[in-house]
N, C-alpha and C positions, 0 to 999 in steps of 0.2 A: 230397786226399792228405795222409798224416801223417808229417809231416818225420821222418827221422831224426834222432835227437839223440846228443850227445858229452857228457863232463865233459871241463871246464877245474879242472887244480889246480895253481897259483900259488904259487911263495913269492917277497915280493920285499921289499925294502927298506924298513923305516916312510915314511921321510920319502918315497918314491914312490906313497904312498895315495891321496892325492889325486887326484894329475894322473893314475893310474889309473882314479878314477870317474869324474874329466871325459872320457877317453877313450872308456871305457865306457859312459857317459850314452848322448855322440854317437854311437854306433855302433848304438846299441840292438840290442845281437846277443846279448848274455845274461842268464841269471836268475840271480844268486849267492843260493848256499843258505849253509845252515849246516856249518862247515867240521869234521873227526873231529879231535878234540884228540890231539894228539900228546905223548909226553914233554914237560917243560918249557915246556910253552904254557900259556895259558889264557884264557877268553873275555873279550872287552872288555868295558865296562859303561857304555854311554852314554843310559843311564834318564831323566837329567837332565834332559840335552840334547834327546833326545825329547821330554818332557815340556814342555819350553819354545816348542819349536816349535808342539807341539799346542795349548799354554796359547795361544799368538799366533792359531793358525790359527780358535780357538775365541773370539777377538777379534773377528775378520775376519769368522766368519758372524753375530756380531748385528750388526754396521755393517752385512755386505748386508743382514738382517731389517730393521732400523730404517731403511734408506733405500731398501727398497719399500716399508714401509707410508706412508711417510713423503710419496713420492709418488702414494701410492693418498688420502691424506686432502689431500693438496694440489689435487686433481683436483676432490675432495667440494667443497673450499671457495670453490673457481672457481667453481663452478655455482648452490650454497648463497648466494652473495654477492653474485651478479653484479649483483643491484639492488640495492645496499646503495648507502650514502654513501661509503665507502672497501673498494672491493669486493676480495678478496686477488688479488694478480696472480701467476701462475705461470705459465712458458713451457715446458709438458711435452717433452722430445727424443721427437723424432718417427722410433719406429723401426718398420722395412719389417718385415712378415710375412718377409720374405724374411731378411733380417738373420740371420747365423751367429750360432747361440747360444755359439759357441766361438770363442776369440782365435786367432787364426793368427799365431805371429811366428817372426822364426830364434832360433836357437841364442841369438847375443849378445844379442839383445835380453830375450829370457827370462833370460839370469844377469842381465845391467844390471841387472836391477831390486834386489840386492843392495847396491848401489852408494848405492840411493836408501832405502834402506830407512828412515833416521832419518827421512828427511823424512816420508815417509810413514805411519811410525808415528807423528809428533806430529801429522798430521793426523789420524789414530784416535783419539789423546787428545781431540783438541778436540768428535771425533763422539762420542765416550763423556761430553764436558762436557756436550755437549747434551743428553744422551740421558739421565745422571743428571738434569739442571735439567727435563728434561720429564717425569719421574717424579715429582720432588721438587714438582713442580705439582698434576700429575695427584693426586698424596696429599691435598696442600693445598684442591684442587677438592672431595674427595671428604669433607674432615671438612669443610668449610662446607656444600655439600650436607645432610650430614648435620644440620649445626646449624638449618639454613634447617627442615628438618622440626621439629627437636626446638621452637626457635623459632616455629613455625606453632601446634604445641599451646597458646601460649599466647597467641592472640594477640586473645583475647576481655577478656584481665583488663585491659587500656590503662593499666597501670600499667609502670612502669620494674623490672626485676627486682630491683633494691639495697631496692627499697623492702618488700620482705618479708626483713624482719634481725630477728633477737631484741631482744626490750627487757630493763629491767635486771629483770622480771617474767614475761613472756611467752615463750614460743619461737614463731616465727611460722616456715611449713614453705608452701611452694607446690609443686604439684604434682601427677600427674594417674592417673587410673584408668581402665578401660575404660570404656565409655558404659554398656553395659549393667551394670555395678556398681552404679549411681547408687542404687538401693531401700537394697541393702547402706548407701550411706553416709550417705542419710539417717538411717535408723534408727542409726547409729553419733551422728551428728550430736546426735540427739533422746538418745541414751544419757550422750552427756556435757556436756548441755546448760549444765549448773552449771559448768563450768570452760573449756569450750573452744568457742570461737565460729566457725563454717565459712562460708565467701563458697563457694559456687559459682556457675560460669562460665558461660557459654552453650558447649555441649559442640561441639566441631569433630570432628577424628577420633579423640580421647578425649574424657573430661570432666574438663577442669581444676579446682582448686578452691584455695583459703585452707585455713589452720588459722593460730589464734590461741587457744592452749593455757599455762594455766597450766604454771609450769615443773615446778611439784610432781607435777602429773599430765601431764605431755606423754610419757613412757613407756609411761604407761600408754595414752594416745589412739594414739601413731604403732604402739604394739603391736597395736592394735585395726586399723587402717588396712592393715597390712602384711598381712593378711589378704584385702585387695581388688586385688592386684599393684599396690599401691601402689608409684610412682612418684616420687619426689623430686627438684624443678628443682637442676639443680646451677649453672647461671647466679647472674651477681651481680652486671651490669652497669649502670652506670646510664644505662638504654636501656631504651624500650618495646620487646614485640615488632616492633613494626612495622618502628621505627627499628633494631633487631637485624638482623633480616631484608633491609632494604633497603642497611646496610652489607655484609653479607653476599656482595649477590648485584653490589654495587659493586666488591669485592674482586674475585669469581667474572670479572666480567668485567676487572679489569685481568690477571687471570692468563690469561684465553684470549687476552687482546692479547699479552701474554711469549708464550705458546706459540706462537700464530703467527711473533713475530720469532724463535726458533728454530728452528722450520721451514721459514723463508727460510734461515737460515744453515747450517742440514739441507741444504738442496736445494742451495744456492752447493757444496758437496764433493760433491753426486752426480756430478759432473764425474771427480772422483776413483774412481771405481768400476773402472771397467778396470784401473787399474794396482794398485789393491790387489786384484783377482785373479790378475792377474799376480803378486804378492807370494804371497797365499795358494800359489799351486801351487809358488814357489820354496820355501814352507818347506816344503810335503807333498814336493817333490822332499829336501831336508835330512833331513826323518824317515828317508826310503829310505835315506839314505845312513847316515845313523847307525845304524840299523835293522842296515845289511848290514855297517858294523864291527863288529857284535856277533852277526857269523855266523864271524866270523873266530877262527882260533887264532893267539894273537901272542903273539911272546917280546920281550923291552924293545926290541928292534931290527927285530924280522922279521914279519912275518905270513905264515899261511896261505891263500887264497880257495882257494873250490871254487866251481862254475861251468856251468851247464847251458848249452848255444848248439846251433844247427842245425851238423850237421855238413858239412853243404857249406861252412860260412865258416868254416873252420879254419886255410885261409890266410891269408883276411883277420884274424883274432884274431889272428894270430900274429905278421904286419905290423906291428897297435895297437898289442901287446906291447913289442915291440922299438925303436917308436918312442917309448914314455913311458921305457923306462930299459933298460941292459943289467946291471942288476944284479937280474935276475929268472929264475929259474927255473921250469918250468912244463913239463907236458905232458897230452897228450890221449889221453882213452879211452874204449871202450865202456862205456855201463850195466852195473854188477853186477845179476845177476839181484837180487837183494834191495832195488834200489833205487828209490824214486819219480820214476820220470821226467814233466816234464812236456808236456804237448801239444800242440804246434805244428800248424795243420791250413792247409793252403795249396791254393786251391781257384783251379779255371780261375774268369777274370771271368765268366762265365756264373753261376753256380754260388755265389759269394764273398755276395752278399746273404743267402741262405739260411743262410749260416754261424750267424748272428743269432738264425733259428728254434731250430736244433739246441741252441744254447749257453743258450737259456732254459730249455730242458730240463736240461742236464750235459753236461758238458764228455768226449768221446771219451776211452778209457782206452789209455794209449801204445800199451802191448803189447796189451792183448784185444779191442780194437775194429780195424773197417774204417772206414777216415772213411766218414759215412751220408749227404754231403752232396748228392756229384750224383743217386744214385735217389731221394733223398728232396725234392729239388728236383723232380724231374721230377716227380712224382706232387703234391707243394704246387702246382706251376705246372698239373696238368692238374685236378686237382681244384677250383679258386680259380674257372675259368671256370665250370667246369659246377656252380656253386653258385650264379652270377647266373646267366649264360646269355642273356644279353641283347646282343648287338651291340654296339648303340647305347651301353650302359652302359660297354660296354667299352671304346669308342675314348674315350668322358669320361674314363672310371680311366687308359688307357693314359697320354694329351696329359698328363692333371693330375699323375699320377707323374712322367715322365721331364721334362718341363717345370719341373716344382717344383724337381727334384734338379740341374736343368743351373741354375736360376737362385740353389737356395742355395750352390750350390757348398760343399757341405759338407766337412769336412776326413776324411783316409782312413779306413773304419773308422768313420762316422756317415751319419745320413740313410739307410740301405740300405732302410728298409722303407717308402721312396719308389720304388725301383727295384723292390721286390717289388710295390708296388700296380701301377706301370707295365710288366711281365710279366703279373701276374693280368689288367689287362686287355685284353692281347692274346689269353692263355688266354677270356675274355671272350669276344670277338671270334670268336673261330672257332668256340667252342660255340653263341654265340648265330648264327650263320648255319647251323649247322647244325641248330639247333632254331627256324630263322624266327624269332626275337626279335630285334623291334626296335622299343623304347621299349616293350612293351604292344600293339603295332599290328598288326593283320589285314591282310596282306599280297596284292596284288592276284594272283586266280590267273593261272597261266599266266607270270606275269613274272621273272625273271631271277633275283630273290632266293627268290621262292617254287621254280623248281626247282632249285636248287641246295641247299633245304632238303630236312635226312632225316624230322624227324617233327616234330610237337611236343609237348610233354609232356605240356601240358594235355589235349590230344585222347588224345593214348597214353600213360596214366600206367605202366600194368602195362610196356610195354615202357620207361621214363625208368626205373623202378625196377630192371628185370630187367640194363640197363647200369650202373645204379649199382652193382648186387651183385657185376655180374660186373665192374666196375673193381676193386671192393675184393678181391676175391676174386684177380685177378692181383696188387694191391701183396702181400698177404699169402703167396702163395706168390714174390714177388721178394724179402721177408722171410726166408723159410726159405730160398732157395738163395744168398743173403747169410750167412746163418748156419753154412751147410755147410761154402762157399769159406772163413768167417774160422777154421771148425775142422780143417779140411783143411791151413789155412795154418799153424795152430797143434800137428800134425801127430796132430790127435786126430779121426782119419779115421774110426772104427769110429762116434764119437759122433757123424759127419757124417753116416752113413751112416742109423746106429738112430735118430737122433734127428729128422733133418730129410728125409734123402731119402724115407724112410718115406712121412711123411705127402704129399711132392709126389707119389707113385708112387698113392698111394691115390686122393687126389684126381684126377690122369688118368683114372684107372680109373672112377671116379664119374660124369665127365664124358663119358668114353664110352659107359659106359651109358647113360644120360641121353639121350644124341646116339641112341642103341641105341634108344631105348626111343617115344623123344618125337621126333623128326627124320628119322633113315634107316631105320628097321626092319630093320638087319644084323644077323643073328645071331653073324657074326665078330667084329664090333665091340662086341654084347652080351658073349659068351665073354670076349673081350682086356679086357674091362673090368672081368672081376670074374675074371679069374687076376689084375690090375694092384691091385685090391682088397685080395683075398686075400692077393696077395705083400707089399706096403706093411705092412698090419695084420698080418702073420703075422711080417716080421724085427722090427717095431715090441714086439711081444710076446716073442717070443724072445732078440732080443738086448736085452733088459732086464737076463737073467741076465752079461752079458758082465764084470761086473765083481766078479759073484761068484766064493766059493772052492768049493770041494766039491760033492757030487753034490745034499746036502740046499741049499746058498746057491744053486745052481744053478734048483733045483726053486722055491725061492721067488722066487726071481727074475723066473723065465717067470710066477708068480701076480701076480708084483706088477705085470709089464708089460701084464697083462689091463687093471688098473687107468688106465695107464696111452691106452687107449683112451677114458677119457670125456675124454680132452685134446678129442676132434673135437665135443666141445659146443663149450667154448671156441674152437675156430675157426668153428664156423657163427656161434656168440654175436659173435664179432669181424666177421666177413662183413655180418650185421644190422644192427650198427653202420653201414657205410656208408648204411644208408637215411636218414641225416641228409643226405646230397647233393640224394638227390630230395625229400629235406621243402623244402631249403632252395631251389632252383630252381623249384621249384612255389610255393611261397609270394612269391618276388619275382616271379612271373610274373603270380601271380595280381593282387597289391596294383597291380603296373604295368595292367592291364587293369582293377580298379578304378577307378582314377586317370584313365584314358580314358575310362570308362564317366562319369564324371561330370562331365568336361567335355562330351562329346556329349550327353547330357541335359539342360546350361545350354543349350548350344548348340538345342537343340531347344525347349524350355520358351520361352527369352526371344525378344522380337519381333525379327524380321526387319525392313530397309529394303533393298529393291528384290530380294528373297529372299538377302542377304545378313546373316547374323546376328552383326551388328557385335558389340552388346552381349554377348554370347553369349562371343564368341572375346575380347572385350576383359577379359571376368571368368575366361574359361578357360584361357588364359593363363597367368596368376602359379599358377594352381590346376597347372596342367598341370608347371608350372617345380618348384614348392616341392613337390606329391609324388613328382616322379619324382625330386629330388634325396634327398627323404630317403629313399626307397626304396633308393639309389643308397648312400647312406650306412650305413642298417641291412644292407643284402645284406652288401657291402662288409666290415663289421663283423663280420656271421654266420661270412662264407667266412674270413675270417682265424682267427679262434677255432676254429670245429670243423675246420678244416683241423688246425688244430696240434694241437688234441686227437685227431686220425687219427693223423697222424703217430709223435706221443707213445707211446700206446696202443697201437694197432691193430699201426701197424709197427713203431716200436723194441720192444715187446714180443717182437721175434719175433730178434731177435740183438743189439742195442744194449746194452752194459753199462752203460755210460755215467760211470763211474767217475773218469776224470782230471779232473787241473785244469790248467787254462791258461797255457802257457808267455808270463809275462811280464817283459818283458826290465826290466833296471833303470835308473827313474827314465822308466819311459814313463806311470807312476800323474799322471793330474792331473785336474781339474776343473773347469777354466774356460777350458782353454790348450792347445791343439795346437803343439808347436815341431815346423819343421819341417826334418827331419835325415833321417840313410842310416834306410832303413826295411829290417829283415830280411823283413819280406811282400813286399817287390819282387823 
């Protein structure tokens, strides 16, 4: 159902702003919008402040970045270590699968943490001291690295790098060229034989070499040289490579001993992580608030609010009201047709998980939609089963949904697409008994589950198909007389009439033939089916003109609504679509009967003792476990997705606008923190 909504417009006191949003927080009853400037008002401007928040809040997410990875490398080095001499010790928190991804606390405990705020900022400094000093490493790592290479090039000449310096004659240059250069440098070598003397190296992963060049011609040599990507040692140590190298990689390792000791003292503040979420969502609650003064029109004293809420709690707001201050005036009204109202959708518990599907799509538009929730549940829940079809699968999905959701205990408005798996596999459940599936397994005849079964697919595919058309073929005309009722509602009857009733009129008409033609052989039933035909497709055409002027708009009109006939591709085309249900039933049925088949084949293959085929069932087993799970998992997977892709497509195509947005009350925005206060969904 889609709540009625009101404006709230407010004028009250400055100094009562505040204890207004804390009133308002707790209530979570309304969405303050942007308020119509009045004479002598004008907007606030708290950019700043915003910005400061956000600057904090985008503090908050690299501490959480760096103290997950932080304990994802602490893990590496547990394991990496464990035979080492001093192997790193780390005591990972051990948390449950089950474990709320979301904080649950009340009211005060979520502001407290304002309270603490200093403290907990300077433990962010100290996490950002870390986290600069392990970059300032990780750099340092990376240019010794780099030297250790550039140091490997020469680590044939065993001389100290200082020992190639200019003399008060010579210029003496070390340095190195590709390997395959070396012809080039010989012949360069032999070219200036009379003035410059060349040492080359035993070549590693270039070819190092000397030059010992008169100073009068060493322009002229290194001019010659530069031509071979020549290379020039910029070292000047006095260090052999080796001795380069082996300091080097001495260093290397006192700096991975420092980054370890900061990664212990990393990990010592991952303790701190809860309550700096807690922080985090106190400042995204700030932004809102800031945010929503600068929806306000305010004079040096007064302010403006305007105010969207359910209008059932008009008494309650008005209670709030009067309890923060009496120096407030305020009253409530209907939406201006001109205005964006938002949309609140309050759905029976049945029904409330699905909310979830609808809203990945678009959010219902106030005025032009019908909430799509409960038929389009009903059809998610009848479709989801006969996608696996499997019994057996189903009481798994059913236990492991509502079991998971009763043990995370999730907070309101989370978790739902646990209680959607545990409905699908109820749906499950009764299609898979009514199609005898169970695990894959050939059912003994005559026995209890066999007659109670109607067919099965694999044996009767033409009929698994012929029901899947004709499921789809009812959601899509429960589509159009959806479509009728919300233009009927919206008192635009003639378009309910031409536009929708049409084609339901037609289609009976089809369907009787059909029954006419292929089933009962009445010719009454023939006749009623194509006057039902003829009538549908005849207003369908004619009243196309209905919105035209004159005799000629009129005449085009009726031509245009001819056209308007190849719409019935597009519903057979959408009908076809549902043969994704019998792909996708067939296809788990089949991989499960796979799955069987190849364990009674070990089972038969491998030796028996005492015509028991021990080995057989002891290997078929895990095989039997791990494909029907994944089975279990990809079905699972399919019916979720092409379900919504039905949904999406097939039926909101068929009256869904889907145009609004989501009535969200202020300061209920958070990310890591459920407070728990009056909820307006109750």
């Amino acid at each position: 159902m889609i709540v009625e909504m009101k404006k709230l417009v407010l004028v009250g006191h400055r100094s009562d702003r505040h204890k207004l949003f804390k009133a308002l927080h707790k209530s979570r009853l309304v969405e303050i919008v942007s308020a119509e400037e009045f004479p002598y008002t004008e907007k606030l401007n708290n950019a700043a402040r915003v910005e400061e928040y956000r600057e904090k809040m985008g503090r908050l997410d690299a501490v959480f970045a760096f103290l997950k990875e932080a304990g994802r490398v602490a893990d590496r080095l547990v394991k990496t270590t464990r035979k080492d001499e001093h192997p790193f010790s780390y005591d990972a928190p051990k948390k449950s699968l089950l474990a709320p991804s979301i904080l649950r606390l009340d009211y005060d405990e979520f502001m407290g943490v304002g309270t603490r705020e200093t403290d907990l900022l300077y433990s962010v400094e100290e996490i950002e001291g870390i986290i600069a000093d392990q970059n300032e490493l990780n750099a340092r790592k990376i240019k010794l690295q780099s030297e250790i290479e550039r140091y490997a090039l020469y680590i044939t000449t065993g001389a100290p790098f200082s020992a190639y310096a200019d003399t008060s004659s010579a210029s003496v240059v070390l340095g190195y060229i590709p390997t395959v250069q070396r012809p080039m440098l010989e012949s360069i070598a032999e070219k200036f034989d009379d003035c410059a003397y060349f040492e080359i190296y035993d070549p590693t992963k270039f070819l190092p070499f000397a030059v010992v060049a008169e100073k009068d011609r060493a322009d002229e040599v290194f001019a010659a040289l530069q031509e071979l990507d020549f290379t020039r040692n910029s070292f000047a140590d006095d260090m052999t490579p080796e001795q380069a190298i082996e300091q080097a990689r001495t260093e290397i390792s006192e700096l991975e001993a420092r980054k370890k000791e900061l990664l212990s003292a990393a990990l010592n503040k991952a303790g701190l992580t809860d309550d700096l979420k807690i922080l985090y969502d106190y400042y995204m609650y700030e932004v809102q608030k800031y945010e929503a003064l600068d929806t306000f029109a305010a004079t040096e004293r007064s302010f403006v609010m305007e105010a969207w809420f359910p209008a059932e709690q008009e008494e309650k707001i008005a209670e709030l009201i009067e309890s923060v201050s009496s120096a407030t005036v305020y009253e409530f009204r209907d939406p201006d047709e001109n205005e964006v109202v938002p949309t609140l959708v309050r759905s029976k518990k049945l029904f409330a998980p699905y909310e979830d599907i609808t809203n990945m799509y678009s959010i219902p538009n106030y005025r032009e939609d019908i909430d799509p929730n409960p038929i389009m549940a009903f059809f998610y829940f009848l479709f989801f089963g006969i996608m696996i079809a499997d019994a057996g699968y189903g009481i798994l999905l059913a236990v492991a949904g509502f079991v998971l959701y009763k043990l995370k205990k999730p907070v309101p408005g989370k978790g739902r697409l646990l209680l959607i798996v545990g409905m699908g596999g109820i749906s499950t459940v009764i299609w898979g008994i009514v199609f005898g599936g169970w695990f894959g397994l050939t059912l003994p005849t005559g026995g209890f589950l066999d007659s109670i079964k109607w067919f099965s697919p694999l044996d009767e595919p033409i009929l698994m198909l012929g029901l899947c058309l004709g499921l789809g073929l009812l959601q899509i005309i429960c589509g159009m007389v959806v479509s009728a009722i919300n233009k009927i509602r919206l008192h635009r009857v003639l378009d309910a009439v031409c536009e929708d009733m049409t084609w339901i009129v037609a289609i009976a008409g089809i369907g009787l033939l059909a029954l006419s033609l292929l089933v009962v052989k009445n010719d009454a039933m023939k006749y009623a089916g194509i006057a039902l035909i003829a009538a549908g497709l005849g207003v369908l055409v004619i009243g196309n003109a209905r919105k035209k002027k004159g005799v000629k708009g009129k005449i085009l009109g009726v031509f245009g609504g001819v056209g308007k006939l190849y719409d019935g591709v597009n519903i057979l085309s959408d009908v076809l679509s549902y043969s994704r249900l019998f792909g996708l039933s067939l296809s788990g049925g089949v991989v499960a009967l796979v799955v069987n088949q190849i364990c009674t084949t070990l089972m038969d293959l491998l030796p028996s003792f005492g015509g028991v085929p021990v080995i057989g069932v002891i290997i078929s087993i895990p095989i039997f476990m791990i494909g029907h799970l994944f089975n279990i998992g990809i079905s699972t997977l399919g019916a979720y997705v092409h379900n919504c892709r039905l949904q999406y497509i097939e039926f909101f195509g068929k009256f869904y606008t889907g145009s609004g947005h989501m009535f969200i009350p202020f300061g209920s925005k958070s990310k890591y923190t459920y407070v728990d206060m009056q909820e307006v969904t109750k």
